[in-house]
C-alpha positions, 0 to 999 in steps of 0.5 A: 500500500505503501509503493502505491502512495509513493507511486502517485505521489511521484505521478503528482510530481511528474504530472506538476514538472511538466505542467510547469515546463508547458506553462515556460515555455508558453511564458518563452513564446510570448516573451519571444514575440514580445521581443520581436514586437520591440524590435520591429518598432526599434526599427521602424522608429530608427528609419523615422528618426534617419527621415526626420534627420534628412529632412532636418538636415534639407530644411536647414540647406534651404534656410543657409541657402536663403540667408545668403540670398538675403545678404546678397540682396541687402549688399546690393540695397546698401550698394545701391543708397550708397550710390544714390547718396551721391546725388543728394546733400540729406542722403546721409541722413536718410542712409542713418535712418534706413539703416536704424530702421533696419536695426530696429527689424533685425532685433526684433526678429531675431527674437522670434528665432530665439528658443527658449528651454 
């Protein structure tokens, strides 16, 4: 009577080891997915960020692209009332205040490019 005790007693053991290692091993297949979930999205992520950085890197070429147009054309605007001062007695004065107006724009605009953190 004893063997048989001990007999379902093992079978009890057996039966729970290998209720354990089903429920392992579904545990291993979900982390599984889960991990490739993770790097299907680490991937997606990292091709969003190489596309937000070209784009990033395209913006900033057309805007150096456009300051330069606007210095130039500022060159030929100071050439040109430089020019014309020639011709008359007040253009020193008008020159003046231009180019205080011109101060007083480039001011207060840069103050919509500055970013605070």
């Amino acid at each position: 009577m004893e063997d048989r005790e001990d007999l379902k007693k093992l079978e009890n053991i057996v039966e729970k080891l290998i209720s354990a290692y089903n429920n392992l091993k579904t545990d291993k297949h979900d982390v599984e997915e889960m991990l490739l979930q993770s790097q299907n999205e680490n991937e997606q992520l990292q091709n969003q960020l190489s596309q937000l950085q070209d784009e990033k890197s395209h913006v900033h070429d057309r805007v150096v692209g456009l300051l330069g147009t606007i210095e130039d054309w500022e060159k030929t605007q100071n050439l040109t009332i430089s020019d014309d001062s020639d011709d008359s007695d007040d253009s020193d004065e008008e020159v003046s205040g231009f180019e205080a107006d011109r101060q007083k724009e480039v001011e207060s605009s840069s103050q919509l490019f500055t970013m605070d953190k």
